[in-house]
N, C-alpha and C positions, 0 to 999 in steps of 0.2 A: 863577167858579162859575156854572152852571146850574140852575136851579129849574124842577123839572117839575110841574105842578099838572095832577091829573084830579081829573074829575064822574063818580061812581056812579049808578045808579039800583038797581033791588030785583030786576034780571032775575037769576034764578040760574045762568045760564050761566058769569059769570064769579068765579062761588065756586069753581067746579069745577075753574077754572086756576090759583086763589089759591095752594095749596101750590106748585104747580112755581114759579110765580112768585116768591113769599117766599124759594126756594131762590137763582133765579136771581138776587135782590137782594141774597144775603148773599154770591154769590159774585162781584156788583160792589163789593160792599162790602170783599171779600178782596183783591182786585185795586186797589184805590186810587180808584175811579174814583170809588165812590159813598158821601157821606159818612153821610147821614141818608135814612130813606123812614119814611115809617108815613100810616095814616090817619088824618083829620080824628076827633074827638071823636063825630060826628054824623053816621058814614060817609057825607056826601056825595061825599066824594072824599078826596084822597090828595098829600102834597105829597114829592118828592122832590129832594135837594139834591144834585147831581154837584159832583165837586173837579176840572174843567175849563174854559174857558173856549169849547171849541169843540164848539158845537151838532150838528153833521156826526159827530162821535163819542157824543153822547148818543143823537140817534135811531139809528145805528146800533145800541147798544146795545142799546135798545128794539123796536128792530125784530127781534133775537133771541127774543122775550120773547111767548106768541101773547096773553098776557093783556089788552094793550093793541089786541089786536083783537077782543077778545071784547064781545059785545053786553052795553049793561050798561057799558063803561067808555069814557070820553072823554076825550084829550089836551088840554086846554081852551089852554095855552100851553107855551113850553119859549121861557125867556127867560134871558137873562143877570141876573145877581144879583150885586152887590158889597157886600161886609159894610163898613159905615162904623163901628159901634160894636159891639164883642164881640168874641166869636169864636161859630166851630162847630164 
């Protein structure tokens, strides 16, 4: 699993790409790729959880996506994640 954690700030720019982007997450989420996304409590950012283990396929992903280039949003990591108690 991959865990992709952004930082927000209050620039309005990337409101403006939030629906297409919300589209584009439901349709990684159709496709198997993408298990969980939503934002923090406190919109500072945003945590997203992929069902792969290869990094190379998540930024690809992302890289379709112009939201994560919009001013106003920042990739802070995109690290590997393994669940030792639960599930997701």
């Amino acid at each position: 699993m991959i865990a992709v954690i952004l930082s927000f700030t209050d620039d309005p720019a990337r409101l403006e790409l939030r629906p297409r982007h919300r589209e584009l997450l439901g349709e990684m989420h159709e496709q198997g790729l993408l298990v969980a996304a939503g934002p923090f409590a406190d919109q500072s950012g945003a945590l997203l959880l992929f069902e792969t283990d290869d990094v190379a396929e998540v930024k690809t992903a992302l890289a379709r996506d112009p939201y994560y280039g919009a001013p106003g949003v920042q990739i802070v990591t995109i690290q590997p994640w393994t669940v030792v108690t639960g599930a997701v």
